[in-house]
Structure formats: structure tokens, C-alpha cells
mmCIF file of the N, C-alpha and C atoms, coordinates in Angstrom:
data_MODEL
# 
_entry.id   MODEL 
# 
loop_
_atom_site.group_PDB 
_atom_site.id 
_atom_site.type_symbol 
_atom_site.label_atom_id 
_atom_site.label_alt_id 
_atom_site.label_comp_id 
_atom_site.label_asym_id 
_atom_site.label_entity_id 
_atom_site.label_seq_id 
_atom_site.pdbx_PDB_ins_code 
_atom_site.Cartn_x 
_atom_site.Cartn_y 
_atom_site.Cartn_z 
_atom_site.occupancy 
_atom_site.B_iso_or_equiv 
_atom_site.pdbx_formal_charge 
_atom_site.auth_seq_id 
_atom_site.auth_comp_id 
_atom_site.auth_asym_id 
_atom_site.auth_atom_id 
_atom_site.pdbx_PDB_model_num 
ATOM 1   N N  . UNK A 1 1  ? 84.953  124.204 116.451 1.00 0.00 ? 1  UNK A N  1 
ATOM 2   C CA . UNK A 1 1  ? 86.088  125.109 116.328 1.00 0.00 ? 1  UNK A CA 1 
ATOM 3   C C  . UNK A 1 1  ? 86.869  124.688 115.087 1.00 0.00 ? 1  UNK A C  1 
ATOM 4   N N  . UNK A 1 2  ? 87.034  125.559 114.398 1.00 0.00 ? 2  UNK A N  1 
ATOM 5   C CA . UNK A 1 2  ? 87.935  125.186 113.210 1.00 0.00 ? 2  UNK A CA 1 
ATOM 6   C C  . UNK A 1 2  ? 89.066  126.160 112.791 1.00 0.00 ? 2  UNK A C  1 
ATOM 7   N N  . UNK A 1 3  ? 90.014  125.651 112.697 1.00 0.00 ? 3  UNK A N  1 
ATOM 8   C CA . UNK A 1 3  ? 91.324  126.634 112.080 1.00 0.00 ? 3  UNK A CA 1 
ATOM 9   C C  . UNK A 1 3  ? 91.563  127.725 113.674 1.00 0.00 ? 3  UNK A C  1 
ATOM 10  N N  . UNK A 1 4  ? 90.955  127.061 114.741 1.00 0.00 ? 4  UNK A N  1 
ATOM 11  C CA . UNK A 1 4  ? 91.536  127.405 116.248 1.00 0.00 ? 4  UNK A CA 1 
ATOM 12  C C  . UNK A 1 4  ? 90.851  128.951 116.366 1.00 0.00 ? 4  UNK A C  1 
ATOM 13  N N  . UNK A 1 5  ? 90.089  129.145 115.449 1.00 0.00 ? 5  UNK A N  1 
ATOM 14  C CA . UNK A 1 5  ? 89.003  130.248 115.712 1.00 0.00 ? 5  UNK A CA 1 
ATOM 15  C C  . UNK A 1 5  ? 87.524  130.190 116.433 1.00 0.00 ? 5  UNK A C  1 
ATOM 16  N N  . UNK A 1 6  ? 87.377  130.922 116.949 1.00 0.00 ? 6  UNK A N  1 
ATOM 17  C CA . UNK A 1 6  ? 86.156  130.651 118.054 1.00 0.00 ? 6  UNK A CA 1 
ATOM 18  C C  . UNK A 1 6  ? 85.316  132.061 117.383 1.00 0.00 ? 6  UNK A C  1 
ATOM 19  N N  . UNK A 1 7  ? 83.876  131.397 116.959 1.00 0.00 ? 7  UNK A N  1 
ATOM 20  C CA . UNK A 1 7  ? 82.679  132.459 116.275 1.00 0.00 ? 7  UNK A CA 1 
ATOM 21  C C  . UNK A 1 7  ? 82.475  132.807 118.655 1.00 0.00 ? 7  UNK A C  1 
ATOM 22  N N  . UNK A 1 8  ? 82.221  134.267 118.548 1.00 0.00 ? 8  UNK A N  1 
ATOM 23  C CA . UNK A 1 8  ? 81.546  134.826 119.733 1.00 0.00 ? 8  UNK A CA 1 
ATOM 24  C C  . UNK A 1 8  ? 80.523  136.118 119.321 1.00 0.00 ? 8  UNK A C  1 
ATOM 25  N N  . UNK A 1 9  ? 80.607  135.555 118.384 1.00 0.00 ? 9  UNK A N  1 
ATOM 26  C CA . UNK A 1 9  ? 79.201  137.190 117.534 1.00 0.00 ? 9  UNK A CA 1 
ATOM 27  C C  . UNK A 1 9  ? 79.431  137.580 116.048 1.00 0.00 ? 9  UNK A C  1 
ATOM 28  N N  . UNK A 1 10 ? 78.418  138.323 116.391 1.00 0.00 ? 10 UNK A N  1 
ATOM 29  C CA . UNK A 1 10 ? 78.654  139.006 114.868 1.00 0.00 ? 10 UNK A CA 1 
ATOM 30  C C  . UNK A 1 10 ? 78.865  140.146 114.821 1.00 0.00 ? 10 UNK A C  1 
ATOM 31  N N  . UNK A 1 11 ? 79.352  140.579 113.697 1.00 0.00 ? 11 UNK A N  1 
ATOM 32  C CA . UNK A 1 11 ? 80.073  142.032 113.494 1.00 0.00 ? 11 UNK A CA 1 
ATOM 33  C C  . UNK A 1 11 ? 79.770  142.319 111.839 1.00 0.00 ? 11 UNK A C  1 
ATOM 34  N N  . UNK A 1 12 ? 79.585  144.062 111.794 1.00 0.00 ? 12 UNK A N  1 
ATOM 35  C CA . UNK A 1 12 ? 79.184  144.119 110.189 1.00 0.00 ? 12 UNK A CA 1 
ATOM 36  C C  . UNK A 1 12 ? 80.388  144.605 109.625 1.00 0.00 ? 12 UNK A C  1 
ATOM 37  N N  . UNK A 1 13 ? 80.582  144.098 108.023 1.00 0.00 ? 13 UNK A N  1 
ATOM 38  C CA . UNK A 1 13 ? 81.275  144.733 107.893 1.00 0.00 ? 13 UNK A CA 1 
ATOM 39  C C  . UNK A 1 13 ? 81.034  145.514 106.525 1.00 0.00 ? 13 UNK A C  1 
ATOM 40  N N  . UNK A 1 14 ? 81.870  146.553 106.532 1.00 0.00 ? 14 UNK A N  1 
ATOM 41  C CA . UNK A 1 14 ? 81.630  147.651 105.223 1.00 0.00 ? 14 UNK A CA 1 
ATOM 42  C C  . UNK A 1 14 ? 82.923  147.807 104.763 1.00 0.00 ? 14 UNK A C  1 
ATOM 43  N N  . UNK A 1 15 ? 82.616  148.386 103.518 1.00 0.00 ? 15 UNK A N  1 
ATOM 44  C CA . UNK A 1 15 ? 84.008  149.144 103.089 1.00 0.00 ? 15 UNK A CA 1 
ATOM 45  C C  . UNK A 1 15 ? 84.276  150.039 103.907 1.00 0.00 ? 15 UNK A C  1 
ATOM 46  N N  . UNK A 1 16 ? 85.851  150.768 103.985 1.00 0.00 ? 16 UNK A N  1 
ATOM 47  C CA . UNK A 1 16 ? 85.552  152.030 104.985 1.00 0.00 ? 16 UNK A CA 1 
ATOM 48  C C  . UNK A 1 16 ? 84.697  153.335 103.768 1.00 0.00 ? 16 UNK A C  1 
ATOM 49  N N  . UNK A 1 17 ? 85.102  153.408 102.633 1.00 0.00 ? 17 UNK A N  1 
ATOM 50  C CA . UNK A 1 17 ? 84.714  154.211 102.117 1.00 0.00 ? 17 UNK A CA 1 
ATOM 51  C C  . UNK A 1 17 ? 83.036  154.052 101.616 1.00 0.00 ? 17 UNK A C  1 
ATOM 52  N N  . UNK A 1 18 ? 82.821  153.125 102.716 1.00 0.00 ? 18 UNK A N  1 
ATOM 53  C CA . UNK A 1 18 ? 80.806  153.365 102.204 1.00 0.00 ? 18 UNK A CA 1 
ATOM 54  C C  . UNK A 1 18 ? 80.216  153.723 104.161 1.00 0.00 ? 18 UNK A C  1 
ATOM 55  N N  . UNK A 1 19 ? 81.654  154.010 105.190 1.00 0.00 ? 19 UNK A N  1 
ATOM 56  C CA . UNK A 1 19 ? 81.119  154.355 105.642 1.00 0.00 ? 19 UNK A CA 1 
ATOM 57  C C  . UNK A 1 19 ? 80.355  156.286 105.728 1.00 0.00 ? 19 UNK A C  1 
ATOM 58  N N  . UNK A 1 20 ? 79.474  156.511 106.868 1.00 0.00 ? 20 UNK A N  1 
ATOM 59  C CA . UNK A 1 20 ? 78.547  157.614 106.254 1.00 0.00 ? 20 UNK A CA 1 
ATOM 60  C C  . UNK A 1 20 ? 79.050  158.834 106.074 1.00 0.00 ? 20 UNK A C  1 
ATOM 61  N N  . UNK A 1 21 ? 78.251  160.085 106.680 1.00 0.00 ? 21 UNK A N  1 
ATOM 62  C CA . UNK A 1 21 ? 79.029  161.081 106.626 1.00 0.00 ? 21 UNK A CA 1 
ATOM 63  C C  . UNK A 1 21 ? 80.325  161.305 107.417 1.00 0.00 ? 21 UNK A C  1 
ATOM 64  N N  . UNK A 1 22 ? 80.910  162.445 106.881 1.00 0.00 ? 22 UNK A N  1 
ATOM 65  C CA . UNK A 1 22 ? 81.951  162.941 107.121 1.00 0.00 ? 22 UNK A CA 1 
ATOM 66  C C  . UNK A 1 22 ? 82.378  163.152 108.741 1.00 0.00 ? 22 UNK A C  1 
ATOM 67  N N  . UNK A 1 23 ? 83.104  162.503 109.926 1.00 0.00 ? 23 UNK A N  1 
ATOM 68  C CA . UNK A 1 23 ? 83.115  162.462 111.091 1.00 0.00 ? 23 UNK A CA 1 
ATOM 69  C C  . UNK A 1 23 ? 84.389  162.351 111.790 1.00 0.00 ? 23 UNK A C  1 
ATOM 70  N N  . UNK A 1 24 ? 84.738  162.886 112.996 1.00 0.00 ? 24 UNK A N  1 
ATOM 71  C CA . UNK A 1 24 ? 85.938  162.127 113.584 1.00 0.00 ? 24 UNK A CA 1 
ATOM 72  C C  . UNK A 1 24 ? 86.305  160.814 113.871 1.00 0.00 ? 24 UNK A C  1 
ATOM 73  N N  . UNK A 1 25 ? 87.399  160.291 113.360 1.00 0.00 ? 25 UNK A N  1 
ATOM 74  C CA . UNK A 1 25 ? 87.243  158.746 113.602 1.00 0.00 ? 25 UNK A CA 1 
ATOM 75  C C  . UNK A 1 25 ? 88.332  158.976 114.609 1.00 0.00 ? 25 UNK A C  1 
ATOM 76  N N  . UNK A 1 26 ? 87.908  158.120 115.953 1.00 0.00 ? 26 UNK A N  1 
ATOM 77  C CA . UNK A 1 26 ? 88.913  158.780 117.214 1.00 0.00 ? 26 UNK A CA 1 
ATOM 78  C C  . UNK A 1 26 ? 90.127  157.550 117.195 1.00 0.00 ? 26 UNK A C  1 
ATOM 79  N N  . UNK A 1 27 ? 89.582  156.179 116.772 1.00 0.00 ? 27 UNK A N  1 
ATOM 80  C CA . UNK A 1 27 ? 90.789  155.025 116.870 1.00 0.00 ? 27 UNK A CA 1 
ATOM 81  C C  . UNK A 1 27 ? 90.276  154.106 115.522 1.00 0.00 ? 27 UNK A C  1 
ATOM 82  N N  . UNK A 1 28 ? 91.653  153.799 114.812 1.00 0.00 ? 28 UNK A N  1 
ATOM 83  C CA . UNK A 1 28 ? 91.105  152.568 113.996 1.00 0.00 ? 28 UNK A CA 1 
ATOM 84  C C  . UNK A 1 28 ? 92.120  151.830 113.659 1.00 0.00 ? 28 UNK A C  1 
ATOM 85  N N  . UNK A 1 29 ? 91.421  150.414 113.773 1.00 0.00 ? 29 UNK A N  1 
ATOM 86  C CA . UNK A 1 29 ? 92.715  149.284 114.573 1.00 0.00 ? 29 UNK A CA 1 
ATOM 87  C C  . UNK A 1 29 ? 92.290  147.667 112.764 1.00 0.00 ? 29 UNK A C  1 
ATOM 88  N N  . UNK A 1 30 ? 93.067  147.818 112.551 1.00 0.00 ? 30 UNK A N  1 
ATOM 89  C CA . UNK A 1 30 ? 93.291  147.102 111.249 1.00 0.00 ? 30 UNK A CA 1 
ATOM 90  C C  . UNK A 1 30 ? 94.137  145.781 111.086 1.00 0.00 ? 30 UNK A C  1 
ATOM 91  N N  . UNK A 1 31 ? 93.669  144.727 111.256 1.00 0.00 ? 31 UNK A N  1 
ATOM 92  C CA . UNK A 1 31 ? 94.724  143.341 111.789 1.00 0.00 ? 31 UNK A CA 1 
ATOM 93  C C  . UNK A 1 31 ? 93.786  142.103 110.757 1.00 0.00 ? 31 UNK A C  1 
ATOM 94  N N  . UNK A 1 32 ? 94.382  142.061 109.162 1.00 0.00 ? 32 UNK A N  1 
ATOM 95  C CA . UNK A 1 32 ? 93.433  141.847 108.679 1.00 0.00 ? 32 UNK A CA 1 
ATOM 96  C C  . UNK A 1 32 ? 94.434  140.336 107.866 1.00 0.00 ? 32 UNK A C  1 
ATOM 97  N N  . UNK A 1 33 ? 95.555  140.343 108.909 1.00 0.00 ? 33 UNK A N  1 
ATOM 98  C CA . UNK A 1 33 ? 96.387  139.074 107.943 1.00 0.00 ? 33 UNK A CA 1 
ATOM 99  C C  . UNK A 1 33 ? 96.961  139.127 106.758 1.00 0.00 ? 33 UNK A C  1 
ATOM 100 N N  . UNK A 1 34 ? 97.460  140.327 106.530 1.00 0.00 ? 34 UNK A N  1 
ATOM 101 C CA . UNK A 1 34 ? 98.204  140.350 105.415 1.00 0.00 ? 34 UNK A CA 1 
ATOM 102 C C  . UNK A 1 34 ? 97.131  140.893 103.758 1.00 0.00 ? 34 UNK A C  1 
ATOM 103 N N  . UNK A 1 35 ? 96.070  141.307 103.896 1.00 0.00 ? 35 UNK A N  1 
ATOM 104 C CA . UNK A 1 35 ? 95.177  141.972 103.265 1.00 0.00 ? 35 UNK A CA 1 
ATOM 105 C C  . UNK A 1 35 ? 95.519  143.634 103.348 1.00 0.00 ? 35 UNK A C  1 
ATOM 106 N N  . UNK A 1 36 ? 95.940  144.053 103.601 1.00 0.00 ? 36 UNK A N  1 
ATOM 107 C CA . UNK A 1 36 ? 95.844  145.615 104.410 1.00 0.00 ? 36 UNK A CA 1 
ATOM 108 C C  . UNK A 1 36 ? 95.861  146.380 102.764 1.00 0.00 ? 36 UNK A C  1 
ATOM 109 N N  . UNK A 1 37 ? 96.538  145.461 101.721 1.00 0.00 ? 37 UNK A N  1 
ATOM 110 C CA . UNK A 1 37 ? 96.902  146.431 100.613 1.00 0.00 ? 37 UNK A CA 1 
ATOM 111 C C  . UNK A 1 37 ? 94.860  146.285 100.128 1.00 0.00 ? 37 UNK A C  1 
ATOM 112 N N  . UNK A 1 38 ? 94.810  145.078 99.894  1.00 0.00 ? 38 UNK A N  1 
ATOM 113 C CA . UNK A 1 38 ? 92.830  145.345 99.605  1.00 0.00 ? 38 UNK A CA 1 
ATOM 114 C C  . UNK A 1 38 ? 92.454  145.949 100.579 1.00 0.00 ? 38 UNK A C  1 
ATOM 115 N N  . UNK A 1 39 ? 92.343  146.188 101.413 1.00 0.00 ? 39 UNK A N  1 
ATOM 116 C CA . UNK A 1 39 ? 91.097  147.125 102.728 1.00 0.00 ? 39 UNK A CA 1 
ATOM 117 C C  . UNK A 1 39 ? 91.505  148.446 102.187 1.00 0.00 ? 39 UNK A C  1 
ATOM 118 N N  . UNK A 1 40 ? 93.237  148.438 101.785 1.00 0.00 ? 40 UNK A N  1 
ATOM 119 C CA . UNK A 1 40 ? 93.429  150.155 102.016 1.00 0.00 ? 40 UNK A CA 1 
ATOM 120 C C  . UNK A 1 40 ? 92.710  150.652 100.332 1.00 0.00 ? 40 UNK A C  1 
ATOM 121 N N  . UNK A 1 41 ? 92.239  149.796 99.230  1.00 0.00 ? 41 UNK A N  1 
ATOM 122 C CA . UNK A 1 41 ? 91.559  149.838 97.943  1.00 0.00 ? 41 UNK A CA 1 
ATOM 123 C C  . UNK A 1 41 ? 90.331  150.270 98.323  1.00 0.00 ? 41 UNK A C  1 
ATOM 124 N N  . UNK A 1 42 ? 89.601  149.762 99.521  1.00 0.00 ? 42 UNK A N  1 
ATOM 125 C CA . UNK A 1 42 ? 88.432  150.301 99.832  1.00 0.00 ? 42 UNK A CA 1 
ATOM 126 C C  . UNK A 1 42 ? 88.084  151.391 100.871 1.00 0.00 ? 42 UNK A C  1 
ATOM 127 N N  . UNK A 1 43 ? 89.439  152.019 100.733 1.00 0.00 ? 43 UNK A N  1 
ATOM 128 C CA . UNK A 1 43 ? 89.704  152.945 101.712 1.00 0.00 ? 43 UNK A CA 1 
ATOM 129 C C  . UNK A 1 43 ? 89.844  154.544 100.970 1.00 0.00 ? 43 UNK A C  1 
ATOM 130 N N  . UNK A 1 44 ? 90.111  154.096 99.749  1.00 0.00 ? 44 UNK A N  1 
ATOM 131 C CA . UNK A 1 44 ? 90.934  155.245 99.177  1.00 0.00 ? 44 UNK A CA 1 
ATOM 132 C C  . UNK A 1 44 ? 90.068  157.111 99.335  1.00 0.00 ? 44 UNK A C  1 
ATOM 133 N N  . UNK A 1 45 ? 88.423  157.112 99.598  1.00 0.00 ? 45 UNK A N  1 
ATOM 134 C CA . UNK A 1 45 ? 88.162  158.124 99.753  1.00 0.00 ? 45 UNK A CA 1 
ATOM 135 C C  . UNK A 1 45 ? 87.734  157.946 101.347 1.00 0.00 ? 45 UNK A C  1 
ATOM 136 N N  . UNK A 1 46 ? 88.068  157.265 102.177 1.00 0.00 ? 46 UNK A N  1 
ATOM 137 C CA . UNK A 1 46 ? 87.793  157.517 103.642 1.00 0.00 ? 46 UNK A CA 1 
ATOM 138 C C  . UNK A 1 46 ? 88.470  158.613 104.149 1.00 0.00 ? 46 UNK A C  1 
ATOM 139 N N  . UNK A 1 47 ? 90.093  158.431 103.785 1.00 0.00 ? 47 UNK A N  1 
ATOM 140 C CA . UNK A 1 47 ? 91.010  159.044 104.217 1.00 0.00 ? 47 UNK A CA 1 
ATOM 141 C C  . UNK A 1 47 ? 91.125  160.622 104.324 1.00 0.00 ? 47 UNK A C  1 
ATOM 142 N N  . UNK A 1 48 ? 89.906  160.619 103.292 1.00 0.00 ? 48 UNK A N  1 
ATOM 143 C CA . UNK A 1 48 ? 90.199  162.436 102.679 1.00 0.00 ? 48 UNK A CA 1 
ATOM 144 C C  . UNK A 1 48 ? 88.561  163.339 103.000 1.00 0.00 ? 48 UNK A C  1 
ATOM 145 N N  . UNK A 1 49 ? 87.930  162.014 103.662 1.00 0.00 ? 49 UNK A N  1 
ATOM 146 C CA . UNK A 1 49 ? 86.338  162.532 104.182 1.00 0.00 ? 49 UNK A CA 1 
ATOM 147 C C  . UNK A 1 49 ? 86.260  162.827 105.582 1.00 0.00 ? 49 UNK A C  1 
ATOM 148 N N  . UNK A 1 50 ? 87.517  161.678 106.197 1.00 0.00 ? 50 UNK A N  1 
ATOM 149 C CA . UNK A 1 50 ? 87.073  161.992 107.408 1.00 0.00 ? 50 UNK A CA 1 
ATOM 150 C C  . UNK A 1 50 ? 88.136  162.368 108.394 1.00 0.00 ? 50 UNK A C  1 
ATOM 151 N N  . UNK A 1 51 ? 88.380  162.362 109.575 1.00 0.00 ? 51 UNK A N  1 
ATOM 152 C CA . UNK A 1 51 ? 89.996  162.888 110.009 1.00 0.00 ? 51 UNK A CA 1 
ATOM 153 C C  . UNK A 1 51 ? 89.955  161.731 111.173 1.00 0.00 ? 51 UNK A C  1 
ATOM 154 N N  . UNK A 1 52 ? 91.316  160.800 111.147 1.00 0.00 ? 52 UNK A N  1 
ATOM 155 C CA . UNK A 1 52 ? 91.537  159.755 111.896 1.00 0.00 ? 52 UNK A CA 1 
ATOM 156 C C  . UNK A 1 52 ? 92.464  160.484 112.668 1.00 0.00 ? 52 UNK A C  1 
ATOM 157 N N  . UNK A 1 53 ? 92.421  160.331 114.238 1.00 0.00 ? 53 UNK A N  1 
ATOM 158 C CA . UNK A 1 53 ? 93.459  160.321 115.286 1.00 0.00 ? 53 UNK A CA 1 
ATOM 159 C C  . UNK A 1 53 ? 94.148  159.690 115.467 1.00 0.00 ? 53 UNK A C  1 
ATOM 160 N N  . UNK A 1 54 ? 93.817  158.302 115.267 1.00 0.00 ? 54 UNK A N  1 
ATOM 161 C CA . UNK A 1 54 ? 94.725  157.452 115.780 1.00 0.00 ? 54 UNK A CA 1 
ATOM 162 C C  . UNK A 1 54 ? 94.675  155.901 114.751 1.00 0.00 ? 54 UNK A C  1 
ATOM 163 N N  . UNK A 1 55 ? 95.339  155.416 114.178 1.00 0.00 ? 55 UNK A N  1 
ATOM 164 C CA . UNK A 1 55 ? 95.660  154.505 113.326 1.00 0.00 ? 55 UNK A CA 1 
ATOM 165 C C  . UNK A 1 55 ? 96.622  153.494 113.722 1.00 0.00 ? 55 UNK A C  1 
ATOM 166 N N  . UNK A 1 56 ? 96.353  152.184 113.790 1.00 0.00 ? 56 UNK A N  1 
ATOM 167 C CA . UNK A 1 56 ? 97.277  150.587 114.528 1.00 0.00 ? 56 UNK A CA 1 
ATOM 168 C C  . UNK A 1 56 ? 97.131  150.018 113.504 1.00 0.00 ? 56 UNK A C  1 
ATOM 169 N N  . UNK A 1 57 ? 98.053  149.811 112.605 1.00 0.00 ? 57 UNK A N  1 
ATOM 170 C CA . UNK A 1 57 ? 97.976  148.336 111.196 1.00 0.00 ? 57 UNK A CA 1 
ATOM 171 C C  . UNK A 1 57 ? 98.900  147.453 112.034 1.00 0.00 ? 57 UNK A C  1 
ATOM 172 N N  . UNK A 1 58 ? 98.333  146.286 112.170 1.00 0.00 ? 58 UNK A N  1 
ATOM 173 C CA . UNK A 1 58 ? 99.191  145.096 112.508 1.00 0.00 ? 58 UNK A CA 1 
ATOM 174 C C  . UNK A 1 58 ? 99.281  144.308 111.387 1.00 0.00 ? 58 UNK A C  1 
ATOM 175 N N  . UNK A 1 59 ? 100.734 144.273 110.974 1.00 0.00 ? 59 UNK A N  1 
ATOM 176 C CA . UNK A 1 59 ? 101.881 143.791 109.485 1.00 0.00 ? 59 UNK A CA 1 
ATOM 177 C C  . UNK A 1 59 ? 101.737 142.541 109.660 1.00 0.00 ? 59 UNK A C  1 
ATOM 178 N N  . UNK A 1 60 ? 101.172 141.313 108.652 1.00 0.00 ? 60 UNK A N  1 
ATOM 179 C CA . UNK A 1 60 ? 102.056 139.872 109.244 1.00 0.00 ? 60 UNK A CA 1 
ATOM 180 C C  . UNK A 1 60 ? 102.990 139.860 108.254 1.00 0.00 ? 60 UNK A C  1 
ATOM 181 N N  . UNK A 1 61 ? 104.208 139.686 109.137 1.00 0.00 ? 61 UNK A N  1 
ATOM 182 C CA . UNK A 1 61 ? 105.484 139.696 108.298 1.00 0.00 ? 61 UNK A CA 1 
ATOM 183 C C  . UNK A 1 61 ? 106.119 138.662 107.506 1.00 0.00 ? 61 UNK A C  1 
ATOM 184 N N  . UNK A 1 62 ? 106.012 137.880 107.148 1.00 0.00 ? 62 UNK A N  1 
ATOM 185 C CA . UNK A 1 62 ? 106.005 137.243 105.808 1.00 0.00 ? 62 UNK A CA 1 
ATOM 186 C C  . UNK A 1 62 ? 105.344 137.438 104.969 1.00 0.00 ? 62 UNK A C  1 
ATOM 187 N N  . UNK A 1 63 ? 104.625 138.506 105.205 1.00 0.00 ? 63 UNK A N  1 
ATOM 188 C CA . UNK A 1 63 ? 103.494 138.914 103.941 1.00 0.00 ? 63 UNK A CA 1 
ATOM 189 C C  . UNK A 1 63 ? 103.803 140.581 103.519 1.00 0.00 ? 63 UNK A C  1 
ATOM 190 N N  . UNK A 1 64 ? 105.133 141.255 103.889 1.00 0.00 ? 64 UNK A N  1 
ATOM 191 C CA . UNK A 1 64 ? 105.354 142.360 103.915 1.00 0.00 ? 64 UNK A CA 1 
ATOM 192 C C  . UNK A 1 64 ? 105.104 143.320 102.374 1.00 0.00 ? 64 UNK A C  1 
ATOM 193 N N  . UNK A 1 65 ? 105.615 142.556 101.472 1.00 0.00 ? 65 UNK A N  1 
ATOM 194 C CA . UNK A 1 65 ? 105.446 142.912 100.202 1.00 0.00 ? 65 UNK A CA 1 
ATOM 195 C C  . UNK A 1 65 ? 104.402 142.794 99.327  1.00 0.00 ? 65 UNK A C  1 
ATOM 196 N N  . UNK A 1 66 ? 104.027 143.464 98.493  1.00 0.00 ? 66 UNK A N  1 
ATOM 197 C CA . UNK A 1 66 ? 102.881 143.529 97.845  1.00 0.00 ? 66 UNK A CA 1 
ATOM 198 C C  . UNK A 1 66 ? 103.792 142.793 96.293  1.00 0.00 ? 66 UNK A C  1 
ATOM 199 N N  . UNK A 1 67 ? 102.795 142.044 95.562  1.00 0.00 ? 67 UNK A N  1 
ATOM 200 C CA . UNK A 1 67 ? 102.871 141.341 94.351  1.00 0.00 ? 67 UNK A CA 1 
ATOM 201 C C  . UNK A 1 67 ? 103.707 142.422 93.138  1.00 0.00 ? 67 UNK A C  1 
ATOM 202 N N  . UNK A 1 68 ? 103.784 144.037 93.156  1.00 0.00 ? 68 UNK A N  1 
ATOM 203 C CA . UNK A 1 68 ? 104.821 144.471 92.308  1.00 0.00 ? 68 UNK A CA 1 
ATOM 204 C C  . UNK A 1 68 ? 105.488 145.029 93.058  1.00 0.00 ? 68 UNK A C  1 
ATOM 205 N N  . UNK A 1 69 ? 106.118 144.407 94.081  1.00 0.00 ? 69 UNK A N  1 
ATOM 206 C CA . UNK A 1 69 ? 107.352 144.595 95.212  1.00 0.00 ? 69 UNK A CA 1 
ATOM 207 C C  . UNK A 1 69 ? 107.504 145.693 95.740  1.00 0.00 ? 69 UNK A C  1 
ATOM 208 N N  . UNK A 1 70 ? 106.508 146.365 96.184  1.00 0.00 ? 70 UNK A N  1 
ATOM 209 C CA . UNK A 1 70 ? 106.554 147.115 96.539  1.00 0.00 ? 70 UNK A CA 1 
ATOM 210 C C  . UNK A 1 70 ? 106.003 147.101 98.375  1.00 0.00 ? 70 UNK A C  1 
ATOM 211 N N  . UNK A 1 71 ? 106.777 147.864 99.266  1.00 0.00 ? 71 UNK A N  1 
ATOM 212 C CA . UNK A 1 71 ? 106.342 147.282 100.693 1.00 0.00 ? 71 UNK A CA 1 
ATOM 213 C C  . UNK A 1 71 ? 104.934 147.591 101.327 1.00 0.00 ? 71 UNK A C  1 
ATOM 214 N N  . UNK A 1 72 ? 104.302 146.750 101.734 1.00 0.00 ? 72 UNK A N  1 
ATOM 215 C CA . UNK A 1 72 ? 102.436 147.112 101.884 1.00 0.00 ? 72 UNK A CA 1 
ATOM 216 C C  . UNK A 1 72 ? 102.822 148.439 102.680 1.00 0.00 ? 72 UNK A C  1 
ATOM 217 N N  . UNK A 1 73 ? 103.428 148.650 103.677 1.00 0.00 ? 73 UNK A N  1 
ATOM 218 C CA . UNK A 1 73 ? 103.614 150.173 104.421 1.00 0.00 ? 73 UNK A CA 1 
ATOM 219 C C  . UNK A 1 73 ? 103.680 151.128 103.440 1.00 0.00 ? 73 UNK A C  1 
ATOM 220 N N  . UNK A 1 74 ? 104.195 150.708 102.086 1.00 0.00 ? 74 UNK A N  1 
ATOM 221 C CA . UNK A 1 74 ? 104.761 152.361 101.560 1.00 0.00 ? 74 UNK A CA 1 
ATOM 222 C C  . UNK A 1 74 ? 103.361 152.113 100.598 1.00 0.00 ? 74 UNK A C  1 
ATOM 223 N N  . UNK A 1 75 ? 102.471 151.326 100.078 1.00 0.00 ? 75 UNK A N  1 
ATOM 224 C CA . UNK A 1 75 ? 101.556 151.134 99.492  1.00 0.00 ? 75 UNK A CA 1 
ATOM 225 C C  . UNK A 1 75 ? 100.727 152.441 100.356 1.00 0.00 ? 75 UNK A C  1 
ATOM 226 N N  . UNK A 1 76 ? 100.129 151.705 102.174 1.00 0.00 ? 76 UNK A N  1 
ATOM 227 C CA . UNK A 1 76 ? 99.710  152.621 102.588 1.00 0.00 ? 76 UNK A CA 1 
ATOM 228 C C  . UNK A 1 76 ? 99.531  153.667 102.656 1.00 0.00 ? 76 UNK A C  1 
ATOM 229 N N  . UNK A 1 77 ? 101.013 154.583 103.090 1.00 0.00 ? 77 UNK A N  1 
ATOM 230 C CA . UNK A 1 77 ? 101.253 156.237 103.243 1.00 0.00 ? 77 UNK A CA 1 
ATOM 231 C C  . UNK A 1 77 ? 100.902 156.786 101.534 1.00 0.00 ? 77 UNK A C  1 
ATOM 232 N N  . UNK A 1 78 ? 101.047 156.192 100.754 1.00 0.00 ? 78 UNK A N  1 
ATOM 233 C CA . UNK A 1 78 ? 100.570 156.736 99.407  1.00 0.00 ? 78 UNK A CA 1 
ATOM 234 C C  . UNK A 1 78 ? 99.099  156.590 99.833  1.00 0.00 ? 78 UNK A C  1 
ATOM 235 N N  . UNK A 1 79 ? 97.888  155.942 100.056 1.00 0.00 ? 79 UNK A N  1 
ATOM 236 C CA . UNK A 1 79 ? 97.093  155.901 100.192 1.00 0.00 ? 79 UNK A CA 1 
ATOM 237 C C  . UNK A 1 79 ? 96.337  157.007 100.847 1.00 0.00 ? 79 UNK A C  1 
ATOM 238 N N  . UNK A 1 80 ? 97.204  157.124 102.126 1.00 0.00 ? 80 UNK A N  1 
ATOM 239 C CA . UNK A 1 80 ? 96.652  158.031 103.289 1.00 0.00 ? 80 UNK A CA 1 
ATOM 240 C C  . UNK A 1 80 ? 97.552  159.493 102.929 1.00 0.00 ? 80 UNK A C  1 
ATOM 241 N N  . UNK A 1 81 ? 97.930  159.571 102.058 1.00 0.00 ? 81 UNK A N  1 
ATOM 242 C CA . UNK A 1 81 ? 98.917  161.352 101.901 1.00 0.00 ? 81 UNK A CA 1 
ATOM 243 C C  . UNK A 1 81 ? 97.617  161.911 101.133 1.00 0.00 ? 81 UNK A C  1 
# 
């Protein structure tokens, strides 16, 4: 065990925007430690291919701001408009 993380499998991962065709995405749950502004870089044509219902970003909050001060939330909604 290291850094109090426990491996229990594996999981793949992709960009969202290399996932496939065009589909309903019914839930998507995003808890990536303060990364959210890179995932949402590899996100930028998901948003407009496919139609999400339901969207959970979990913020870690000391990490709220992005490097040209701008708040990772408002980074987001530009992303996803």
C-alpha cells in the first residue's frame, strides 16, 4: 500500500474526446484531484458530440484556481457552453 491507496483492478482510460460514436451519456462522475482544468482539454469535442444528463465534478479546494486566475468552475462552463 502506498500513499494509503489500495490497487483493486484495472480500469481503461481514454480521453473523453477519443471516446466513440455519438451517444447518450446517462451519468459522468469526475474526481480527478484538482486536474479537472486538463481532463476538461481532453474534453473539448465530447461535449458537443454527445448529450450528458447528468454531470458530478468533485473540486479539491485548495486547488480552486487555475494558473491565469481564473476559477477551474468558470474554466469548465466555458468548456461545456
Amino acid at each position: 500500500m502506498s500513499g494509503g491507496f489500495v490497487m483493486r483492478g484495472e480500469m481503461q482510460i481514454m480521453r473523453l474526446d477519443d471516446v466513440g460514436p455519438p451517444r447518450d451519456v446517462k451519468a459522468l462522475k469526475m474526481d480527478v484531484e484538482g486536474h479537472e482544468p486538463f481532463v476538461m482539454r481532453g474534453a473539448k469535442n465530447f461535449f458537443s458530440r454527445h448529450t450528458v444528463w447528468f454531470m458530478v465534478i468533485e473540486f479539491n479546494g485548495p486547488i480552486l484556481r487555475m494558473p491565469d486566475g481564473r476559477r477551474q468552475v468558470d474554466f469548465i462552463i466555458d468548456v461545456i457552453k
